[in-house]
C-alpha positions as CSV (number, residue, x, y, z in Angstrom):
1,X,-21.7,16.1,-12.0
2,X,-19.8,17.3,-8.7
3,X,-21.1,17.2,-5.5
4,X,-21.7,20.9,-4.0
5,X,-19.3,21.9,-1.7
6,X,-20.0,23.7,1.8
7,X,-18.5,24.8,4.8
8,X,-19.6,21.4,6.7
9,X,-18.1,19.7,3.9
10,X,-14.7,18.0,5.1
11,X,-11.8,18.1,2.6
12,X,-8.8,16.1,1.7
13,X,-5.5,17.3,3.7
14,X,-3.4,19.3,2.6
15,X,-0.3,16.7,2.9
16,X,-2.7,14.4,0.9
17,X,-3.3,17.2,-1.8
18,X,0.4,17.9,-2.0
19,X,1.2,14.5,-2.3
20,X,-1.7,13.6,-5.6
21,X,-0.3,17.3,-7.2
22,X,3.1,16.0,-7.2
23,X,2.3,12.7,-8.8
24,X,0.2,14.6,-11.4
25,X,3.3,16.5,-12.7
26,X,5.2,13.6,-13.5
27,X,5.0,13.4,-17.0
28,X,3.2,10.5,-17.3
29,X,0.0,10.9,-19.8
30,X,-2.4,10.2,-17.1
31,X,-5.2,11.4,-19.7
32,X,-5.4,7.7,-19.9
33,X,-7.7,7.3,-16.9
34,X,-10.0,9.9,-18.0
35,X,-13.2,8.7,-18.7
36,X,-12.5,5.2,-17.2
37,X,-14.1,3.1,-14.7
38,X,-11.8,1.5,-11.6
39,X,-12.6,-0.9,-9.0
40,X,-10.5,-0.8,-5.7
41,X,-11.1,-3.5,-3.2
42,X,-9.6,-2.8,0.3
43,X,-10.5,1.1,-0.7
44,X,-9.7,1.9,3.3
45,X,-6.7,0.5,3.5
46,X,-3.4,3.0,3.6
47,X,-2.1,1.9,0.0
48,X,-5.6,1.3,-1.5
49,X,-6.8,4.7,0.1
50,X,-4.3,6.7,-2.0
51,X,-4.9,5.2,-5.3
52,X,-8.9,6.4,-4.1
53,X,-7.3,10.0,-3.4
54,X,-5.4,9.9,-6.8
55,X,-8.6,9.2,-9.2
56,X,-10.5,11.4,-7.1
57,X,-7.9,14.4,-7.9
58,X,-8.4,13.2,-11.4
59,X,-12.2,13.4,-11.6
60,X,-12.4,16.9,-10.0
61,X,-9.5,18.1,-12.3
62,X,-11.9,16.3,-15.3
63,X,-15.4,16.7,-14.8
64,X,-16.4,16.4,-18.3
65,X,-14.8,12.8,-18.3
66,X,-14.8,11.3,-14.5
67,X,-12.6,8.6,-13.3
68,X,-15.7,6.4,-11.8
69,X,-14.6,4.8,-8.6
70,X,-15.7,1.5,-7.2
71,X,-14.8,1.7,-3.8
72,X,-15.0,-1.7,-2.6
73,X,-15.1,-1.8,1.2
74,X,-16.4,-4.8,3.9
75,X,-17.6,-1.7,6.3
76,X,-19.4,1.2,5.1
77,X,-18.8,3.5,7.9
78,X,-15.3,3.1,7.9
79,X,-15.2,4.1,4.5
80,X,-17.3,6.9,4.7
81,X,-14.8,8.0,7.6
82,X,-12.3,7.9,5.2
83,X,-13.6,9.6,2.4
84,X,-16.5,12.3,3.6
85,X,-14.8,14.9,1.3
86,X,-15.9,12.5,-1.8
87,X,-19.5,11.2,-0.6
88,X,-21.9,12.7,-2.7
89,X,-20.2,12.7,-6.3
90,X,-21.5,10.4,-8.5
91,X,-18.6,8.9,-10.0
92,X,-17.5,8.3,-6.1
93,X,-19.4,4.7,-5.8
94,X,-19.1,2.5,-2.5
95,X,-19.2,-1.4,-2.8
96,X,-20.1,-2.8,0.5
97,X,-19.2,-6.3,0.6
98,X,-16.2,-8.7,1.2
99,X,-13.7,-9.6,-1.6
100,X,-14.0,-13.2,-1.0
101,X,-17.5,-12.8,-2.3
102,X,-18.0,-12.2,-6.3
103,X,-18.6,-8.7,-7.7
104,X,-21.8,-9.1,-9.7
105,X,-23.1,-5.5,-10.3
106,X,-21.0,-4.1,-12.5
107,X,-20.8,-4.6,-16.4
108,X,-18.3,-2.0,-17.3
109,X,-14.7,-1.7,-15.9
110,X,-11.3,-0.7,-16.9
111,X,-8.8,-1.1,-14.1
112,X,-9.2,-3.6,-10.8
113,X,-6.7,-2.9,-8.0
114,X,-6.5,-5.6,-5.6
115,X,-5.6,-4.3,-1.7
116,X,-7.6,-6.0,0.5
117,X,-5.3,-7.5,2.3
118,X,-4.0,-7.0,6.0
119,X,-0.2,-5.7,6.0
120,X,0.9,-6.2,9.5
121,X,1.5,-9.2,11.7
122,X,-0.9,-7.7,14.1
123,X,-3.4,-8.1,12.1
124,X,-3.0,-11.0,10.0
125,X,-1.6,-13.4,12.7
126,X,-5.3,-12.6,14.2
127,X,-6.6,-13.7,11.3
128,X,-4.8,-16.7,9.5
129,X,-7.9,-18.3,7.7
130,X,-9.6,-15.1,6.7
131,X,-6.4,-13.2,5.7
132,X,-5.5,-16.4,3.0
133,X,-9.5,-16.2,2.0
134,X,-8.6,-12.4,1.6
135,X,-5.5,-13.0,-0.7
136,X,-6.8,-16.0,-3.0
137,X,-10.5,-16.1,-3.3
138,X,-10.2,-12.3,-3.6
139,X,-7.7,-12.5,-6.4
140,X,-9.6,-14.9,-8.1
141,X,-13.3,-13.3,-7.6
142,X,-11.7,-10.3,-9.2
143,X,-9.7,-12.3,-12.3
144,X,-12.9,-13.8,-13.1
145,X,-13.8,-10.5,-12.8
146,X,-11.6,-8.6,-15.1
147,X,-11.8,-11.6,-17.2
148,X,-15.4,-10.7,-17.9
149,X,-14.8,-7.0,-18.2
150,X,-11.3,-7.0,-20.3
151,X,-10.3,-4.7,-17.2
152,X,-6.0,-4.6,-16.7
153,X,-5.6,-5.9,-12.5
154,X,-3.2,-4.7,-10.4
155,X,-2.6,-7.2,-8.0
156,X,-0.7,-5.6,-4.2
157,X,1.7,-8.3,-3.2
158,X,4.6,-8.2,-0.7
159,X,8.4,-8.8,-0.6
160,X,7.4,-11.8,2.0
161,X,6.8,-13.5,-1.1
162,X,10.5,-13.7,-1.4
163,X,11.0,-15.7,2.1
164,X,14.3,-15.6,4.0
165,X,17.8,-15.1,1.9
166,X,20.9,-13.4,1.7
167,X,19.7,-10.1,3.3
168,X,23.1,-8.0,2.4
169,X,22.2,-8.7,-1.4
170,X,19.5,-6.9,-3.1
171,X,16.4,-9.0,-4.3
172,X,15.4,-9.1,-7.8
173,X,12.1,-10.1,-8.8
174,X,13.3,-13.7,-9.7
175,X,15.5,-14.4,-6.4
176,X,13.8,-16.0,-3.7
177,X,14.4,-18.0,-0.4
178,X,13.0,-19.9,2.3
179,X,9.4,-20.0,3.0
180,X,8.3,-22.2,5.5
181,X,4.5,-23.3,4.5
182,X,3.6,-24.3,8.8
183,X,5.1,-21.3,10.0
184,X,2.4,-18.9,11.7
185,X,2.9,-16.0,9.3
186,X,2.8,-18.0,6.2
187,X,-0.5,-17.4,5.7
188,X,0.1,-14.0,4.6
189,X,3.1,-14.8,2.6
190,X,2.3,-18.1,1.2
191,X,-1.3,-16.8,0.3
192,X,0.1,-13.6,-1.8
193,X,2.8,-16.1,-3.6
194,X,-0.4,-18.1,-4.5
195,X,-2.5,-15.2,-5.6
196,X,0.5,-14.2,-7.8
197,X,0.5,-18.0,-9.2
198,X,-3.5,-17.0,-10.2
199,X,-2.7,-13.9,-11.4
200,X,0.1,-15.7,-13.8
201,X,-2.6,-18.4,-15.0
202,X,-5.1,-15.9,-15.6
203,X,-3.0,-14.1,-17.8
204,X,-1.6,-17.8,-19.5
205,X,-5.0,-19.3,-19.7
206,X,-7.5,-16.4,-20.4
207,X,-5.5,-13.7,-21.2
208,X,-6.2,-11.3,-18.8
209,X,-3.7,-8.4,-18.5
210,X,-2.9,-8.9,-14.9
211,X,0.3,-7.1,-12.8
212,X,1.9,-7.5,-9.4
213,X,3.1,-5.1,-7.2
214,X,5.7,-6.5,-4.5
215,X,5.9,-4.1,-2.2
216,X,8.5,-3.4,0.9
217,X,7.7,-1.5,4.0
218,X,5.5,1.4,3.2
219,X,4.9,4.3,5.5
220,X,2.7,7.7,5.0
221,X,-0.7,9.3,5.6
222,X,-3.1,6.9,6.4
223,X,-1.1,4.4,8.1
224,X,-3.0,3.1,11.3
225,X,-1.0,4.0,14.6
226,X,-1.8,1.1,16.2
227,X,-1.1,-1.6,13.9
228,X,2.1,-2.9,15.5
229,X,4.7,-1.9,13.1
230,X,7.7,0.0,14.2
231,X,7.2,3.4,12.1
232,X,3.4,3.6,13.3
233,X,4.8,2.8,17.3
234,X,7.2,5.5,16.5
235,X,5.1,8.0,14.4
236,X,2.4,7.4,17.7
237,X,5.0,7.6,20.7
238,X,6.4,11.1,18.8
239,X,2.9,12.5,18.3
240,X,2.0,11.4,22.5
241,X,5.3,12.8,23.5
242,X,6.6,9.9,24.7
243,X,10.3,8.5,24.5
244,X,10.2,6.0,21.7
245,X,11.3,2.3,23.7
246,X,12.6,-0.1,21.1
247,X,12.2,-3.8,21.2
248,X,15.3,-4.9,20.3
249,X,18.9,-3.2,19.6
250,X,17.7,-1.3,16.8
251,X,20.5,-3.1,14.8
252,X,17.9,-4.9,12.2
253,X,17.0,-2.9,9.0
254,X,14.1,-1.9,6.5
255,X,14.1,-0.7,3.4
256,X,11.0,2.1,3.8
257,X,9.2,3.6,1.3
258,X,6.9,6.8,1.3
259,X,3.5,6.2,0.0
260,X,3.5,8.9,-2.8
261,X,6.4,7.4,-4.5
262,X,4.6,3.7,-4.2
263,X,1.2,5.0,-5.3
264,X,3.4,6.6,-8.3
265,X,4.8,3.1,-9.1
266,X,1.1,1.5,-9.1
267,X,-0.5,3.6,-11.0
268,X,2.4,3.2,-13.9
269,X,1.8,-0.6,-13.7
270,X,-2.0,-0.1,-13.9
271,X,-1.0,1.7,-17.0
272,X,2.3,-0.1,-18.3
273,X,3.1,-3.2,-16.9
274,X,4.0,-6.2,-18.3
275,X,1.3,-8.8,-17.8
276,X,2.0,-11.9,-15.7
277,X,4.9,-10.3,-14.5
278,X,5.8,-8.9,-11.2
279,X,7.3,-5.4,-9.8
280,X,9.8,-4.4,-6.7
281,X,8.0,-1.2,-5.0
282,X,9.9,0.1,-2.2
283,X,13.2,1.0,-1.6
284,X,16.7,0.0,-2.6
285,X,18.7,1.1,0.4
286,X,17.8,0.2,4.2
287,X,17.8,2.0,7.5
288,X,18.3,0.5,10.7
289,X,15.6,0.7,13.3
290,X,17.7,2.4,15.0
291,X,18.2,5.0,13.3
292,X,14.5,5.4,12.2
293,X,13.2,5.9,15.4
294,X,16.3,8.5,16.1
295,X,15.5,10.2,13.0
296,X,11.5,10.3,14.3
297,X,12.5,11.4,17.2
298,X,14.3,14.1,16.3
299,X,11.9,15.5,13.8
300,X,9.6,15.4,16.6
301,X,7.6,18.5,18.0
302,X,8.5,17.6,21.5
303,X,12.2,18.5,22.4
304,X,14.4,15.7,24.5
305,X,12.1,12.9,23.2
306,X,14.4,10.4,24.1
307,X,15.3,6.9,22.2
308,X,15.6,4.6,24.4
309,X,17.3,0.9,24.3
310,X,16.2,-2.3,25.9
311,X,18.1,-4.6,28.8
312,X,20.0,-7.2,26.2
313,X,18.1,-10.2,25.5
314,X,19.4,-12.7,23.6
315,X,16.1,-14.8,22.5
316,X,14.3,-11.1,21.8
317,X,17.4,-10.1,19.5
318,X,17.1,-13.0,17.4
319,X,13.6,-12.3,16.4
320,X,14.9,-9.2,14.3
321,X,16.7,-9.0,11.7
322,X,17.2,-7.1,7.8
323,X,14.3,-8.5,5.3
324,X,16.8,-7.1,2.8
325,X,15.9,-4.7,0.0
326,X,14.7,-4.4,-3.3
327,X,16.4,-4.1,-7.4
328,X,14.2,-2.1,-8.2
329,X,15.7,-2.0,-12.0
330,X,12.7,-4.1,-13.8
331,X,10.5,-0.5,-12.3
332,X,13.8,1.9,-13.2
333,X,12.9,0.7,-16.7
334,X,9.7,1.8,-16.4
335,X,10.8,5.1,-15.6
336,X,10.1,5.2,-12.3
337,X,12.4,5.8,-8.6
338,X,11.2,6.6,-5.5
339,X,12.1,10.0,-4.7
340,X,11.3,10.7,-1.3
341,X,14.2,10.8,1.3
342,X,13.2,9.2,4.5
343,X,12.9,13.1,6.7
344,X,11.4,14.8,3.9
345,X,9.0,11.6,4.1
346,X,8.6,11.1,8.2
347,X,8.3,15.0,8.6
348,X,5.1,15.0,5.8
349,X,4.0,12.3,8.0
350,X,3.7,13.5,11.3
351,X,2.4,16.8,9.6
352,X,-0.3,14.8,8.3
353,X,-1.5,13.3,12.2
354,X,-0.2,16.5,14.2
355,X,-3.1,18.4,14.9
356,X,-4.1,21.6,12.5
């Protein structure tokens, strides 16, 4: 049963809603979930969050047969900041606890999504030891977990898996380059290649129908503003008003992707993907920084916001450059493309954090 509504009761935004009623008209049979029990660890985390939003849509539209949602979270009030609009419904059901630890309260489960995981440097470089615990004892509390459940995992990788190539040439899931194991960001990358290795194994060994998403830069509602990537520092300097100072020349590039189109592309693996194998999300085509923060700018509510370039700097400019972009035809052949052009994506963005 529902939760009652009232006037104090928050409720989703509308760039959120828009965003779930789109998905929901693709003609996928999403009658699948109904009825069906999901656990989402890292429920407060951008990517992780949507999936949340996307069930929730579905057990309002359902009633009768609820998507149940796990929503497994290390801090409860950060999750109940996230959510208020689903607090209250019984199939919305927090997990307080870390990832690293096992899940042993729950019997009955259909789908596991794995997202807790930090995305940005910021964050993770913070954060080496715990970030690696995050990636690898989380993946394999939850195989064990799904293992005893018969649950289908969804594992959320990254294209640093891939290390450092031939950036002009798009990367298919089975091309991959230099990773160096000492460098300081390696525990993020090195960790999610390893979780994919256990995710493989599980699937080899036990059985267990487990997936991986590897996914490129990914932008949206959500996102936090302050976590040191270049879209939020744009997205954050447009919304203050202020001119948008780049780091570098701009010259470097990034294939972005709009978080509707990459929670579209989970929620077919959750349903279709081929176990023990991995998936490009993102995008097959790359804008320069440049150009992003131009194009932010621009779509900005405050006229004249300027873009504004550096002194040169020749040891700065080597830190950046393309981290190439994704084939994304293994997902093409699951019938899915992204869709959203990156204005139509930045202006539902800064819709989302403008003020109502």
């Amino acid at each position: 049963m529902s939760a009652p509504m009232n006037e104090s009761t928050p409720a989703r935004h509308a760039v959120i809603a828009e965003d779930l009623a789109s998905i929901r008209q693709s003609p996928e049979d999403w009658q699948r979930f109904a009825g069906t029990q999901v656990l989402i660890a890292g429920a407060t985390g951008s990517l992780a969050a949507y999936l949340v939003e996307f069930f929730a849509s579905l057990s309002e539209q359902w009633p009768q047969r609820p998507v149940v949602i796990h929503a497994l979270a290390r801090s409860r009030e950060k999750l109940e900041r996230r959510f208020p609009h689903l607090l209250g419904h019984a199939w919305f059901r927090p997990l307080i606890q870390d990832v690293c630890d096992p899940v042993v309260d729950i019997e009955r489960l259909d789908y596991i999504v794995h997202g807790a995981s930090p995305g940005s440097p910021k964050y993770y470089l913070r954060d080496p030891v715990g970030t690696a615990r995050g990636n690898v004892l989380g993946a394999m509390n939850l195989l064990e977990l799904a293992r005893r459940t018969g649950a289908r995992l969804l594992f959320m990788s990254s294209g640093a898996v891939y290390g450092t190539g031939d950036s002009k040439a798009s990367i298919a899931e089975t091309d991959f380059g230099v990773l160096d194991p000492l460098d300081g960001t390696a525990c993020y990358s090195e960790s999610k290649r390893m979780a994919e290795t256990l995710c493989a194994d599980y699937w080899r060994q036990y059985g267990v129908p487990a997936v991986i998403a590897r996914i490129s830069h990914t932008y949206g509602p959500g996102v936090a503003l302050d976590d040191g990537r270049s879209f939020a520092d744009f997205i954050a300097d447009a919304l203050a008003g202020r001119d948008i100072v780049l780091n570098s020349d701009g010259s470097s590039s990034r294939p972005f992707c709009y978080i509707a189109d990459a929670t579209a592309a989970f929620l077919i693996l959750l349903l279709r993907g081929e176990a023990g194998q991995a998936y490009n999300v993102g995008m097959d085509r790359e804008m320069t920084i440049l150009q992003l923060a131009r194009l932010v700018a621009r779509l900005s509510a405050h006229p004249g916001l300027q873009v504004r370039l550096p002194p040169e700097h020749a040891e700065r400019q080597a830190e950046f450059r393309s981290s190439g972009h994704f084939d994304l035809a293994r997902m093409a052949r699951l019938g899915w493309r992204p869709t959203t052009e990156p204005e139509q994506g930045l202006q539902r963005t800064l819709r989302y954090f403008s003020p109502s």
